[in-house]
C-alpha positions as a Markdown table, in Angstrom:
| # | Residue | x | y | z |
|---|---|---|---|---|
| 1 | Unk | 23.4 | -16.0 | -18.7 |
| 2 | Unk | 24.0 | -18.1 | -15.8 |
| 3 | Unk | 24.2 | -17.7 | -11.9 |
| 4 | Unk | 25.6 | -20.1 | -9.5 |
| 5 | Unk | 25.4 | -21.0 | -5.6 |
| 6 | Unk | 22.5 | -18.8 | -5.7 |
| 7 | Unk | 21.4 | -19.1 | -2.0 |
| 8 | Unk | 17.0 | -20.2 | -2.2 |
| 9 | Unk | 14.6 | -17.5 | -1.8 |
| 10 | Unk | 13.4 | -14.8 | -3.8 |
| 11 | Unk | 16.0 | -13.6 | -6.5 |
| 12 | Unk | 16.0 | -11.1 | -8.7 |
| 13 | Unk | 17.0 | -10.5 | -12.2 |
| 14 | Unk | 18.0 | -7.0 | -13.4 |
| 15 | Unk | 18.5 | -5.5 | -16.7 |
| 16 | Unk | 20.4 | -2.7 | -16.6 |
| 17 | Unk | 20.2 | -0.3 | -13.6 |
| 18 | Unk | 16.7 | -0.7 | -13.2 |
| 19 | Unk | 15.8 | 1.8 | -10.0 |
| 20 | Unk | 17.9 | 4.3 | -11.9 |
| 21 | Unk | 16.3 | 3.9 | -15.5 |
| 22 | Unk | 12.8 | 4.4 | -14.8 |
| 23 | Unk | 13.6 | 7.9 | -14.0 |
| 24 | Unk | 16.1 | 8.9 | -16.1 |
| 25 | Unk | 15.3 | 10.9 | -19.3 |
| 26 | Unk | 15.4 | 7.9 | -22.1 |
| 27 | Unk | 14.9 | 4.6 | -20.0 |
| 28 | Unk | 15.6 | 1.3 | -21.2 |
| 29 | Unk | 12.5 | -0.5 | -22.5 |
| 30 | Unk | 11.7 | -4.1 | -22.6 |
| 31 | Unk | 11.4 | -6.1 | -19.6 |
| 32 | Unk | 14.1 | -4.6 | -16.5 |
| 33 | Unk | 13.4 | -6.7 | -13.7 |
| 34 | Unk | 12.1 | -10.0 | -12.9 |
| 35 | Unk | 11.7 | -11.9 | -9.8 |
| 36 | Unk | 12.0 | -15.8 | -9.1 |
| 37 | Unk | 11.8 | -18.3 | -6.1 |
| 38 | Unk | 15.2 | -20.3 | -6.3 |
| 39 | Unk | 14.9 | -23.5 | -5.0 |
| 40 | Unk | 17.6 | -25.2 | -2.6 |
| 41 | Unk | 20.1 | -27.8 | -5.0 |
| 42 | Unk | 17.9 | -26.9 | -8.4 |
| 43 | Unk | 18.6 | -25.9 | -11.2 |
| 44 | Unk | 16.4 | -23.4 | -13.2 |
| 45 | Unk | 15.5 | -21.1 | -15.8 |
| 46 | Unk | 14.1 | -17.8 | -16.3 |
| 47 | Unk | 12.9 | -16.6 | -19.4 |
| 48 | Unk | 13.6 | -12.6 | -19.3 |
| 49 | Unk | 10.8 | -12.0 | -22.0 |
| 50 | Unk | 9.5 | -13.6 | -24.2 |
| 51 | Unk | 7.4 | -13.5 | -27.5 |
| 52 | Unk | 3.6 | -13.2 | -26.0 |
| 53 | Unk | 2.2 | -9.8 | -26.3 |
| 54 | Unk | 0.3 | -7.6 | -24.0 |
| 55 | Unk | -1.2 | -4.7 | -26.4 |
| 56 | Unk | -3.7 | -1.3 | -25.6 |
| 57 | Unk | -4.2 | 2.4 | -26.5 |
| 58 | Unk | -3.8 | 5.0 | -23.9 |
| 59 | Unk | -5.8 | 8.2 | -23.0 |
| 60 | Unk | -4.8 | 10.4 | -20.6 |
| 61 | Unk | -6.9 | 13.4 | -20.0 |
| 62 | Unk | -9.3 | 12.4 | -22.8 |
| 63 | Unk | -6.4 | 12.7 | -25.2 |
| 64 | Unk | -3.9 | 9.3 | -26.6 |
| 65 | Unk | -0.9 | 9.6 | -25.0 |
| 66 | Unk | 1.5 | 10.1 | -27.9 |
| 67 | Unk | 5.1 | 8.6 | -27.7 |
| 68 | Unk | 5.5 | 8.7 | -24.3 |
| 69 | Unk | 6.7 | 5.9 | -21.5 |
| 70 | Unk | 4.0 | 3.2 | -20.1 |
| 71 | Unk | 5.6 | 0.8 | -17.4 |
| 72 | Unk | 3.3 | -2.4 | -16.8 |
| 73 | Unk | 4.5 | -3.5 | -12.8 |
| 74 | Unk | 3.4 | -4.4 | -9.5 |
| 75 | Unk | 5.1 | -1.6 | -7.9 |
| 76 | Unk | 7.0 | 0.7 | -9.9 |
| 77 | Unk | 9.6 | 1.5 | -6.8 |
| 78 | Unk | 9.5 | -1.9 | -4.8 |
| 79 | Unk | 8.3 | -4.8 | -6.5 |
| 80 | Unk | 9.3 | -7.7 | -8.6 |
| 81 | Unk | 8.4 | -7.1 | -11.9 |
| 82 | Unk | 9.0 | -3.9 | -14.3 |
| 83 | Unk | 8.7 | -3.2 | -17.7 |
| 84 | Unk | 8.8 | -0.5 | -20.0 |
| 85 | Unk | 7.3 | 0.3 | -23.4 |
| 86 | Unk | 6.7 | 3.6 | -25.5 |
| 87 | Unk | 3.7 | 4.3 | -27.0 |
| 88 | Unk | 3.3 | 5.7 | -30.8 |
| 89 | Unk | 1.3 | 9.0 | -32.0 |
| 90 | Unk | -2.1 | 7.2 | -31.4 |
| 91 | Unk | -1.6 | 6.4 | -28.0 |
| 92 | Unk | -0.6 | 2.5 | -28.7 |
| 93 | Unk | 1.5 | 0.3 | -26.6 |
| 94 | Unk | 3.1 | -3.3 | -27.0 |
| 95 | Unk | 4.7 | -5.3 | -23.8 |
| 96 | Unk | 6.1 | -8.8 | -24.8 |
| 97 | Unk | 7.0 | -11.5 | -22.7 |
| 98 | Unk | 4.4 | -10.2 | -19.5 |
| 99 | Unk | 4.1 | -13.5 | -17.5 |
| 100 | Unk | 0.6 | -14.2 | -15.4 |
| 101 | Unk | 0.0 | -11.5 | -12.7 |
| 102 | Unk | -2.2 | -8.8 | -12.2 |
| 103 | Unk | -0.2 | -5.9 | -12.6 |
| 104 | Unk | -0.6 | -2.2 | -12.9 |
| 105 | Unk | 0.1 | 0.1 | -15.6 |
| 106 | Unk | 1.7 | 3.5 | -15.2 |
| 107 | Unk | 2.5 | 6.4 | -17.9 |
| 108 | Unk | 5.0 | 8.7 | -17.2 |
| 109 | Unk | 4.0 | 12.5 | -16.9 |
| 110 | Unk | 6.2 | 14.5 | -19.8 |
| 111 | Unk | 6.1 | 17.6 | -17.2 |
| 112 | Unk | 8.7 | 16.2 | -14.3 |
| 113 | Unk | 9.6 | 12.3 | -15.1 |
| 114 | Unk | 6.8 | 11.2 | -12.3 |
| 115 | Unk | 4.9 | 7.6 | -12.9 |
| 116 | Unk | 1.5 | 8.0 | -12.8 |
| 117 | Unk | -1.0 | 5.0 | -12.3 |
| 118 | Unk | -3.6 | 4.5 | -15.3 |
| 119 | Unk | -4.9 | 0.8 | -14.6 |
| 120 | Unk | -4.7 | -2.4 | -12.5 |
| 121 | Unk | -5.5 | -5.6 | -14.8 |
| 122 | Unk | -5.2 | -8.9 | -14.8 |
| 123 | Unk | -2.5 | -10.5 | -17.1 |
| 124 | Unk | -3.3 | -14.1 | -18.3 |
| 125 | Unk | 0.1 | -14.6 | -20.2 |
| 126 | Unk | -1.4 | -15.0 | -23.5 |
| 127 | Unk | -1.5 | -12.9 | -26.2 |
| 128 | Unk | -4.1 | -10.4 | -24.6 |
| 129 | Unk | -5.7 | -6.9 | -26.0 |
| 130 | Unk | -6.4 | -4.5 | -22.8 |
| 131 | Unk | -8.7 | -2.4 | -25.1 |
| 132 | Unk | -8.7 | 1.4 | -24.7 |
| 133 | Unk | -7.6 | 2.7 | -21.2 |
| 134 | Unk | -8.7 | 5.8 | -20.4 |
| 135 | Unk | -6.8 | 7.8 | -17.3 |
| 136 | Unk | -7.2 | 10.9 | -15.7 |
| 137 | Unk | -5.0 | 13.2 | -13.4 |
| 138 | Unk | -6.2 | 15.8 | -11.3 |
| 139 | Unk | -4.8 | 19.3 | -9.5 |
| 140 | Unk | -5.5 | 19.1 | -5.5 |
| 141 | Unk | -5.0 | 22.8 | -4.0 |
| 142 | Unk | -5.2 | 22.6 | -0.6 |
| 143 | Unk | -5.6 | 25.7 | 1.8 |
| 144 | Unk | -4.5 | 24.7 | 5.8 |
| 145 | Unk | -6.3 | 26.8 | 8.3 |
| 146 | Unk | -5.0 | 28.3 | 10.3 |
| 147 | Unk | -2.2 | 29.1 | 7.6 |
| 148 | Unk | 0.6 | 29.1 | 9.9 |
| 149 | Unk | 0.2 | 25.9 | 11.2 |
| 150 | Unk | 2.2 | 24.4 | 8.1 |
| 151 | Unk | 6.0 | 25.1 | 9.0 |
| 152 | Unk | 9.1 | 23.5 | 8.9 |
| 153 | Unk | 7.9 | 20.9 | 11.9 |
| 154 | Unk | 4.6 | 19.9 | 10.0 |
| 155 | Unk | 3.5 | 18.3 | 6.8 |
| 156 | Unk | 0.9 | 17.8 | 4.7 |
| 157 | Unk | 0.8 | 14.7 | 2.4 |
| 158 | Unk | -2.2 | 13.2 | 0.3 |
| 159 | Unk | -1.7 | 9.4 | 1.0 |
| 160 | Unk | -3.9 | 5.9 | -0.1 |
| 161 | Unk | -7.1 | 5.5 | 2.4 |
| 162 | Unk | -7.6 | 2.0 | 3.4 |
| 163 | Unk | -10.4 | 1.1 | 4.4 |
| 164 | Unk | -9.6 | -2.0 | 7.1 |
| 165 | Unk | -6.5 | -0.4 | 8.4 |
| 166 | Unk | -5.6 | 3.1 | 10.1 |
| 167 | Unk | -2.8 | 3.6 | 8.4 |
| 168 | Unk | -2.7 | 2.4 | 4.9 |
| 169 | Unk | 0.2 | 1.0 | 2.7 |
| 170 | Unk | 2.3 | 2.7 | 0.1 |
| 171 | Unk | 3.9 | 6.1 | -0.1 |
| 172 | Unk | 2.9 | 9.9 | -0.8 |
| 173 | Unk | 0.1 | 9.8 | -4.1 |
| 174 | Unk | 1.0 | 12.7 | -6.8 |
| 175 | Unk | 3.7 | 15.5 | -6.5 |
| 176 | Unk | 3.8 | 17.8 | -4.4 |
| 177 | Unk | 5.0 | 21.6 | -5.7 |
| 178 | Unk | 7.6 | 23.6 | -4.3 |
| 179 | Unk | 6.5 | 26.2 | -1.6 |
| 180 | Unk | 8.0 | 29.4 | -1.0 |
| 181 | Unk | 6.2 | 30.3 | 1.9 |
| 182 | Unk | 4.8 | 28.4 | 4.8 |
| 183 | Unk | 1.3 | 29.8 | 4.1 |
| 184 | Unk | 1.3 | 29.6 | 0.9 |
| 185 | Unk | -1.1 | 26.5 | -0.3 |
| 186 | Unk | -0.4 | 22.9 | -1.3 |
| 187 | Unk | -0.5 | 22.1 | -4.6 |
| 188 | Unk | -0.5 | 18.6 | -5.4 |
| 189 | Unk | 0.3 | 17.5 | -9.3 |
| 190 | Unk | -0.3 | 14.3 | -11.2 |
| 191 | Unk | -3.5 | 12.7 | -8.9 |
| 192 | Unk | -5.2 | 9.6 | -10.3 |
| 193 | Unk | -8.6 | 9.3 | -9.8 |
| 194 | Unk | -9.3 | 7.1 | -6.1 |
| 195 | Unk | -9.8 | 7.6 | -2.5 |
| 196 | Unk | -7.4 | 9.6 | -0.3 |
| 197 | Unk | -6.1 | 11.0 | 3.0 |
| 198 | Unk | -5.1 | 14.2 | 3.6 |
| 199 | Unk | -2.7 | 13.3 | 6.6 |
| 200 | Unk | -1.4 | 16.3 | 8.7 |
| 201 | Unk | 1.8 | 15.6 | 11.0 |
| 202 | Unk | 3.2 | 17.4 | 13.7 |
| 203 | Unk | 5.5 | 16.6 | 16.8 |
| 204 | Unk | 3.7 | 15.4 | 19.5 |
| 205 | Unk | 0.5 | 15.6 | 17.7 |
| 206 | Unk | -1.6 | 13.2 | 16.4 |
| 207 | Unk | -2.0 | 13.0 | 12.7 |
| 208 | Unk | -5.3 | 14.9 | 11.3 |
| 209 | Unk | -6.5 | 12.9 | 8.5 |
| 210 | Unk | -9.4 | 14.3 | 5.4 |
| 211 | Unk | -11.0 | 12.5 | 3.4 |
| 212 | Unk | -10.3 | 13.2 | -0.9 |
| 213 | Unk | -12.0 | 11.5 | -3.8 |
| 214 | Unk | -10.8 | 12.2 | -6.8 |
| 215 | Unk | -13.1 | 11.2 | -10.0 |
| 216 | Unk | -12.7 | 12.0 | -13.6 |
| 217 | Unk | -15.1 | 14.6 | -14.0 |
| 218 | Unk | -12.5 | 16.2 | -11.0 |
| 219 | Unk | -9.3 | 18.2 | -12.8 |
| 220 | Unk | -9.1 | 21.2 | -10.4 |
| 221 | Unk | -9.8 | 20.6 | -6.8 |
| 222 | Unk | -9.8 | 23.3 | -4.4 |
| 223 | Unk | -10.0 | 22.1 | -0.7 |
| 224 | Unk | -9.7 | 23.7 | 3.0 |
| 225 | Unk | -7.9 | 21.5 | 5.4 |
| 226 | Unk | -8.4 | 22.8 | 8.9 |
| 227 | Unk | -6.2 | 21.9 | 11.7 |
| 228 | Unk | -8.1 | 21.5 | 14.6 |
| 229 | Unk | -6.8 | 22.6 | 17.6 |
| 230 | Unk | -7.3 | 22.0 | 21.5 |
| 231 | Unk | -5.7 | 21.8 | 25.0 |
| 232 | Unk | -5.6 | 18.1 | 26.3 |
| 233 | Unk | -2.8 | 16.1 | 26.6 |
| 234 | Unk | -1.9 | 12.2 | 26.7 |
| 235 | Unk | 1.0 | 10.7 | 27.8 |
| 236 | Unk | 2.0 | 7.1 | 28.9 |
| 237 | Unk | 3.6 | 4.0 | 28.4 |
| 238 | Unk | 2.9 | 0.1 | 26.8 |
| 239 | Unk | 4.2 | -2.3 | 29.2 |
| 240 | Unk | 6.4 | -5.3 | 27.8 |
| 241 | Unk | 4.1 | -7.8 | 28.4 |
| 242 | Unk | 0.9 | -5.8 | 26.3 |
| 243 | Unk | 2.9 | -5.2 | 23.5 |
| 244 | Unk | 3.7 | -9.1 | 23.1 |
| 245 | Unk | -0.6 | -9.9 | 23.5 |
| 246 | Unk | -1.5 | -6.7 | 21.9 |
| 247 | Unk | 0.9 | -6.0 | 18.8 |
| 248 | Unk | 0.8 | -2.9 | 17.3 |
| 249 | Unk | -1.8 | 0.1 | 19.0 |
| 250 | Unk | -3.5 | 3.3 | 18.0 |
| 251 | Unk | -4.8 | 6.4 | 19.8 |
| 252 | Unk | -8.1 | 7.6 | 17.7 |
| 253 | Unk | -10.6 | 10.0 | 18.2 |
| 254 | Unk | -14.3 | 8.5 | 17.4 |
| 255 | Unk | -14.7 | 10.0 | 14.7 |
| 256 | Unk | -11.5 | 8.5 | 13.1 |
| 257 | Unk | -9.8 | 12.0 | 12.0 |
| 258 | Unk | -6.6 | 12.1 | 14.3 |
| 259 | Unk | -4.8 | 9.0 | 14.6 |
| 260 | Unk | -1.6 | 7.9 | 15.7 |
| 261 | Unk | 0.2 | 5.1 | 16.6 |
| 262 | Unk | 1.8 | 4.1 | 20.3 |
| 263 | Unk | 5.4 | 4.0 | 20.8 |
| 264 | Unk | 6.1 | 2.0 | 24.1 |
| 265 | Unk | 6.6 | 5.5 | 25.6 |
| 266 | Unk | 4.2 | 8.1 | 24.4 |
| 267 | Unk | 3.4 | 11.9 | 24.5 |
| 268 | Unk | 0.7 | 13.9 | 22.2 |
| 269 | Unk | -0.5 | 17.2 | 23.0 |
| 270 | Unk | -2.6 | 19.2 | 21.3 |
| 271 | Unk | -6.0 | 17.4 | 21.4 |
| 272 | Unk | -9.6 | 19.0 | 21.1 |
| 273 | Unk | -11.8 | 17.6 | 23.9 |
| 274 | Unk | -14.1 | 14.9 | 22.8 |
| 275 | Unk | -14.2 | 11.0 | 23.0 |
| 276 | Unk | -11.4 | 9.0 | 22.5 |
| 277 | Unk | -10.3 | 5.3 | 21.6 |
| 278 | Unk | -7.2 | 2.5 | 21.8 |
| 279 | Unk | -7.1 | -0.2 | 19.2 |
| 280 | Unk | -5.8 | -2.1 | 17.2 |
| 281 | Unk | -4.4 | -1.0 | 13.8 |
| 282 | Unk | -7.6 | -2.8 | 11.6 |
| 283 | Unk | -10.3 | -0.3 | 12.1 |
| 284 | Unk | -13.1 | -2.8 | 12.1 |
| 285 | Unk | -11.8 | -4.3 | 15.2 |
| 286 | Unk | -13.7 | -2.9 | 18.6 |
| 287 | Unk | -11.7 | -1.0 | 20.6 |
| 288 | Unk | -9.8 | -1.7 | 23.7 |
| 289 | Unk | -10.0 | 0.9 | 25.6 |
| 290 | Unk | -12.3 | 4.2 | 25.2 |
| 291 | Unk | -12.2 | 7.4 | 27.7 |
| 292 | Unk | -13.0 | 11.5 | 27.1 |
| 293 | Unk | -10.9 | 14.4 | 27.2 |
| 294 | Unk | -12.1 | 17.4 | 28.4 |
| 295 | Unk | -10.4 | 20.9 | 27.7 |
| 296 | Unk | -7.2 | 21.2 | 29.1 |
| 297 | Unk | -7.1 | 17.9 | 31.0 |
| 298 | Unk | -3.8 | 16.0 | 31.5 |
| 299 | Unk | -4.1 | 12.5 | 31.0 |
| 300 | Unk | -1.6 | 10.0 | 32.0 |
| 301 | Unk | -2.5 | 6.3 | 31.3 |
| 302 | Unk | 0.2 | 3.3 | 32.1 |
| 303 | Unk | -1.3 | 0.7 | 28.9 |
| 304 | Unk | -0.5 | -2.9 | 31.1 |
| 305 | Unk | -2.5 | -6.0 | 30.8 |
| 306 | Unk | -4.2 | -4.7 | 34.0 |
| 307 | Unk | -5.6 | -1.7 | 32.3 |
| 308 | Unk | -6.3 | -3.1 | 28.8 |
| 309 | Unk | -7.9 | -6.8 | 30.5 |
| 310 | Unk | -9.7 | -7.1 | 26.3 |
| 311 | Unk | -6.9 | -8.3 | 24.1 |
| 312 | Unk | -9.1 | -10.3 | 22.3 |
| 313 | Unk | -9.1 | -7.4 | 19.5 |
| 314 | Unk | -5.5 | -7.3 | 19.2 |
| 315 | Unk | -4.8 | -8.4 | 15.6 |
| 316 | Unk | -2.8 | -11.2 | 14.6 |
| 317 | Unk | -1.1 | -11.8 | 11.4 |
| 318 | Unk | -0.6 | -14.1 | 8.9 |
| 319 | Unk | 1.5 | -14.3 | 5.4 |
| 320 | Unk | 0.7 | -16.3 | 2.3 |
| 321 | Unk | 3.1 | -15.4 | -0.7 |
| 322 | Unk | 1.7 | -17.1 | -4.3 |
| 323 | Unk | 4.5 | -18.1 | -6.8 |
| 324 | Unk | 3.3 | -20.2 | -10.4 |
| 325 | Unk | 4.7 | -23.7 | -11.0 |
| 326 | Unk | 8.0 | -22.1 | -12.1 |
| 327 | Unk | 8.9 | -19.5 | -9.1 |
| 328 | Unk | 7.6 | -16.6 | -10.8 |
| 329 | Unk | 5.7 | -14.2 | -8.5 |
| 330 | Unk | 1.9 | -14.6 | -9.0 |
| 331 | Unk | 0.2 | -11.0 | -7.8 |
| 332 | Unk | -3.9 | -10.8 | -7.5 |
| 333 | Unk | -4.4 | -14.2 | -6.6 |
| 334 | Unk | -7.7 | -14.5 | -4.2 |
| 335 | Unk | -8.8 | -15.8 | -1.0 |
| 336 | Unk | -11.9 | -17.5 | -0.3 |
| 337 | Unk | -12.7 | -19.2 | 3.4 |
| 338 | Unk | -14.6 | -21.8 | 4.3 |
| 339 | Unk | -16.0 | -19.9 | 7.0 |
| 340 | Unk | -16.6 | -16.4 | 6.2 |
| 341 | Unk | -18.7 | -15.4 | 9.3 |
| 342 | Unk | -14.7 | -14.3 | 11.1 |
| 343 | Unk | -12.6 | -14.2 | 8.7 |
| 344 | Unk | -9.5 | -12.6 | 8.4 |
| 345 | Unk | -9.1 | -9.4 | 6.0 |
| 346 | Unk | -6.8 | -10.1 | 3.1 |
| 347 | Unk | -5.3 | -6.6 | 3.2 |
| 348 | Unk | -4.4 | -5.5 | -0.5 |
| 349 | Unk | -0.7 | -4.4 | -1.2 |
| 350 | Unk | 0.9 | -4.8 | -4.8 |
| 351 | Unk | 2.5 | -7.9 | -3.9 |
| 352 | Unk | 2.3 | -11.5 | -4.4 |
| 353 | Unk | 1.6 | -11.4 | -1.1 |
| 354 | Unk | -1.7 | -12.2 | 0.9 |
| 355 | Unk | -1.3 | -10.3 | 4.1 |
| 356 | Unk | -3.8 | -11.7 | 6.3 |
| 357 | Unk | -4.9 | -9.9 | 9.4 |
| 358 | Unk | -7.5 | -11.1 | 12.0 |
| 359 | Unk | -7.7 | -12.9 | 15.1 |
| 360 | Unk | -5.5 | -15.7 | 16.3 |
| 361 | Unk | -6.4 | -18.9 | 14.9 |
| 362 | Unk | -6.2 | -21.3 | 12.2 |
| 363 | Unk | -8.5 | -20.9 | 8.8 |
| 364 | Unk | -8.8 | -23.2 | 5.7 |
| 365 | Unk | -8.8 | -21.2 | 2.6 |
| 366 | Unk | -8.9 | -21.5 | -1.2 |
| 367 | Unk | -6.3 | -20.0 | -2.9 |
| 368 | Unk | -7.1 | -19.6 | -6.5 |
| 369 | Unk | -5.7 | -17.1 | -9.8 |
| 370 | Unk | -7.6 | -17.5 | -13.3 |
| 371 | Unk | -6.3 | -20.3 | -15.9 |
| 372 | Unk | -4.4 | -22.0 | -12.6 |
| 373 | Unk | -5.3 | -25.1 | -10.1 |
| 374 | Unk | -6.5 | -23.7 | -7.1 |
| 375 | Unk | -4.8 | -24.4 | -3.7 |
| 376 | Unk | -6.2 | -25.7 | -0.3 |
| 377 | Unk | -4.2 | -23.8 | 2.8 |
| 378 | Unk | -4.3 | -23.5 | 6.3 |
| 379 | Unk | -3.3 | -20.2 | 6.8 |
| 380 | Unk | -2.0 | -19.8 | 11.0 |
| 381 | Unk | -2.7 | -16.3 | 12.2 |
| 382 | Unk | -0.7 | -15.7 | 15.1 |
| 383 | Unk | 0.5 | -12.8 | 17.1 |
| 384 | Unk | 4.0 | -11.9 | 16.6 |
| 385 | Unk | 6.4 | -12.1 | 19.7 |
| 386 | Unk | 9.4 | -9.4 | 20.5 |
| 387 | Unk | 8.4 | -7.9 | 17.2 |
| 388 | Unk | 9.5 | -11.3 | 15.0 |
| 389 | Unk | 6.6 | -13.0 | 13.4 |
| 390 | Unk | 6.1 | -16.9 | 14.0 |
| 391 | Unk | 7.2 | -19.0 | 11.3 |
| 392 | Unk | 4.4 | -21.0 | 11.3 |
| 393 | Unk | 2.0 | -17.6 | 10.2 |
| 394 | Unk | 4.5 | -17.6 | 7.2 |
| 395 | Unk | 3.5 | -20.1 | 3.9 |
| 396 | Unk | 4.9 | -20.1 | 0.6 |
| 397 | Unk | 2.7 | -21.9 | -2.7 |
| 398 | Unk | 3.2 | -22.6 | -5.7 |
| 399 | Unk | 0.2 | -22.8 | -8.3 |
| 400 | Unk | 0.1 | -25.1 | -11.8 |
| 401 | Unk | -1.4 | -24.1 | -14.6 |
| 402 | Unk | -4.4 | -25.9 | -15.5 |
């Protein structure tokens, strides 16, 4: 094959219709998408497979995983690379052609077509065993109290907690059942083991986050989710000029269990009394502004630089995305600065993608992945301005194999 005047950037290759076929009954197997860096005025070539082999056995539930679907990716919806693979009666599995990344693998539940994630590893793009994988799925029923507070207006998701940010990336973990009634309880399918949120959303109400950790010896987990429920209200605006220091801000209580974020006008009703806090959206950050509620108080707060005078712990951002020697996305690499006492969080998505988030500034880093020549950067944090990030917070590198 052969593509022309491809304009530089990140390209993609597809084989067959690849968003389609990984839910569809008999998906295509092999390698379905790859992603490149295209150069300006080069010529270059992508190898769409290849003869290497990535090998394993699959459990699931303490059982092999007989001829089902596996999908080795970085993201099964969104990211750059898929492939598929069936397994045979034992549970075995064979990828070929898996360039350096890490990547996760995902088996596809027989019961409703969803992907489930088994395993993160790290690929080295050699003939590589994984070894026996063992996943587990779980069963979350979740009662709401009171049960009428889960209606048309409101939902209920179970959602990835991260640990640096208040709201963490990705979409919805496990499937959600059907209900026929609004007090009927949640039943979530097909949970992997790891560390959740339980995020209730209303209008005009913050969202309620619990806590969920879901471990092997786990299969059928009962929970209560309570709604809490109070009197005070919060409206106001973000001036202009704050939103441009600030970036992005959250209303939390202390304890971290409602959040929400801060349109440039806001209203939430509904709060509980008790002690309150602006920030930013990294939760280690101090706050900017803190103030209680009591019951039934009506609080009106105009957020200006004359109100919030500490911007100090606004975030600011910066991007690194990791390519090998030949354009091909490089996922997992790490990040190691030379001074660690303020460092900025690298903030994990399944990307090639080091999404750096800390105060405004410039910091010398190592960039390194296994089996490649590390890289020296500068990576420029900087705040972004009418909602467009700086250019100069956004690098692209390329690492050689050693």
């Amino acid at each position: 094959y052969q593509g022309d005047h491809l304009p530089a950037g990140l390209c993609y290759c597809y084989r067959d219709n690849a968003n389609a076929t990984i839910f569809s009954p008999r998906p295509t197997c092999g390698i379905i998408k790859q992603g490149m860096l295209i150069d300006e005025d080069q010529t270059q070539s992508l190898n769409f497979g290849g003869t290497t082999m990535v090998t394993g056995r699959l459990y699931v539930n303490d059982a092999p995983l007989a001829e089902g679907h596996v999908m080795l990716c970085d993201d099964f919806q969104s990211g750059y690379f898929q492939a598929i693979t069936t397994t045979d009666s034992l549970g075995n599995f064979a990828f070929r052609g898996v360039n350096p990344s890490e990547l996760t693998l995902y088996y596809r539940n027989h019961e409703n077509r969803n992907w489930v994630r088994a395993s993160r590893r790290r690929i080295d793009g050699s003939d590589q065993n994984l070894g026996e994988i063992h996943a587990a799925s779980a069963k979350l029923t979740v009662n709401v109290e009171p049960n009428t507070e889960l209606s048309a207006d409101s939902t209920l998701r179970l959602v990835a907690f991260d640990r640096h940010l208040w709201f963490a990336n990705g979409g919805d973990i496990g499937r959600a059942r059907p209900r026929r009634y609004f007090t009927d309880p949640v039943v979530i399918d097909a949970v992997p083991d790891g560390e959740y949120e339980l995020a209730y959303s209303a209008p005009n109400q913050v969202s309620w986050r619990q806590r969920v950790v879901v471990e092997s010896a786990s299969r059928e987990i009962q929970l209560k989710f309570t709604v809490p429920k109070g009197t005070a209200s919060i409206r106001g605006t973000v001036s202009p000029e704050l939103r441009q220091q600030a970036g992005s801000l959250v209303l939390h209580r202390r304890d971290g269990r409602g959040v929400s974020d801060l349109a440039d006008s806001f209203k939430i009703d509904g709060l509980p009394a008790g002690e309150y806090e602006i920030s930013s959206i990294v939760r280690d950050f101090p706050p900017m502004l803190a103030f209680t509620l009591k019951e039934g108080e009506q609080k009106s707060i105009e957020l200006n630089e004359s109100s919030i005078a500490n911007t100090t712990n606004s975030e600011a951002h910066g991007f690194v995305w990791t390519y090998d020697e030949d354009g091909l996305p490089l996922t997992g690499c790490g990040v190691t600065f030379d001074d660690t006492s303020d460092a900025p969080l690298n903030i994990k998505i399944n990307s090639h993608l080091l999404y750096l988030v800390g105060r405004p500034g410039a910091y010398d880093a190592t960039i390194s992945y296994p089996g490649f020549k590390a890289r020296r950067v500068r990576a420029n944090l900087m705040r972004p301005e009418k909602g467009e990030m700086p250019s100069l917070s956004i690098q692209t590198i390329r690492l050689a194999r050693e």
